[in-house]
PLY file of the C-alpha trace (Angstrom):
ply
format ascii 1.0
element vertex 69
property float x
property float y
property float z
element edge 68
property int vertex1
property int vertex2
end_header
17.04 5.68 4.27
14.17 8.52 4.17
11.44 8.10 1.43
11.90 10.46 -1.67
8.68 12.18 -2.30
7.87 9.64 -5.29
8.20 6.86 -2.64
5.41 8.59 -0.24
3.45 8.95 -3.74
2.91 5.72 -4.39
3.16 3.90 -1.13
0.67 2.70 1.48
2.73 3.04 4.64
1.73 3.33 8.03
1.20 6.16 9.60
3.56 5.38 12.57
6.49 5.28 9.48
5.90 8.79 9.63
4.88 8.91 5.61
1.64 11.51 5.43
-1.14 9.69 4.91
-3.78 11.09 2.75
-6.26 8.52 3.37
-6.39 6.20 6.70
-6.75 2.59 5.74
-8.41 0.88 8.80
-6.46 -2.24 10.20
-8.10 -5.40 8.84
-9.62 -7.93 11.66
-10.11 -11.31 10.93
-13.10 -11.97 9.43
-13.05 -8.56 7.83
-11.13 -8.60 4.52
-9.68 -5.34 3.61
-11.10 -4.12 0.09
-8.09 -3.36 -2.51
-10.03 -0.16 -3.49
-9.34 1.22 -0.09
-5.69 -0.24 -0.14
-5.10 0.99 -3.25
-6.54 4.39 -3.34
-6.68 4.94 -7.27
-3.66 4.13 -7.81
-2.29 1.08 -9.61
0.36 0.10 -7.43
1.71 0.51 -3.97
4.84 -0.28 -1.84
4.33 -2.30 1.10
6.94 -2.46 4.05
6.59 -6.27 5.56
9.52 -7.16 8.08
11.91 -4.63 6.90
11.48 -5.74 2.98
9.57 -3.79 0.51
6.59 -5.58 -1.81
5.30 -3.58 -4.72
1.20 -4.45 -5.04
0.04 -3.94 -8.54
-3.68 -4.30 -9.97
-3.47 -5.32 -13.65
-6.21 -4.13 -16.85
-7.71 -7.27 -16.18
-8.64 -6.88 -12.69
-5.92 -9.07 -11.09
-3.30 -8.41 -8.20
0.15 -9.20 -8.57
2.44 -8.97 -5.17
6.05 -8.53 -6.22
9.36 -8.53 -4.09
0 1
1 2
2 3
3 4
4 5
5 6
6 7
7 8
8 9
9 10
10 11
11 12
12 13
13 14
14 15
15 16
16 17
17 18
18 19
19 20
20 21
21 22
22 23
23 24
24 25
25 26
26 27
27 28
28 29
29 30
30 31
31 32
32 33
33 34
34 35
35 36
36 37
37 38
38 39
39 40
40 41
41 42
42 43
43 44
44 45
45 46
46 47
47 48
48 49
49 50
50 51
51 52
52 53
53 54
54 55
55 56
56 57
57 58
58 59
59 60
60 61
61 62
62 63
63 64
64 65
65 66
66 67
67 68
């Protein structure tokens, strides 16, 4: 199933899915934690793709993440 253009929107796909990208999050290494702000990108919430399932990664008002299946 192709992504409608609200699903490239809001999601942080990689760039080999073939979703534009309109900013390049670098691949985390361990020891190097990833900061949400560059995950994120402004936005609120973002669709992951992990193993063929999709997680929706929302930051609350009060600062918190919530992963959701």
């Amino acid at each position: 199933m192709s992504p409608t253009p609200t699903d490239l929107a809001s999601s942080a796909e990689p760039a080999h899915a073939g979703a534009p990208a309109s900013r390049t999050v670098q691949p985390s290494v361990a020891g190097q934690p990833l900061s949400s702000d560059a995950l994120l990108a402004g936005r609120t919430a973002v669709t992951i793709e992990h193993l063929g399932e999709r997680y929706v990664l929302r930051a609350t008002r009060s600062g918190k993440l919530i992963l959701t299946k």
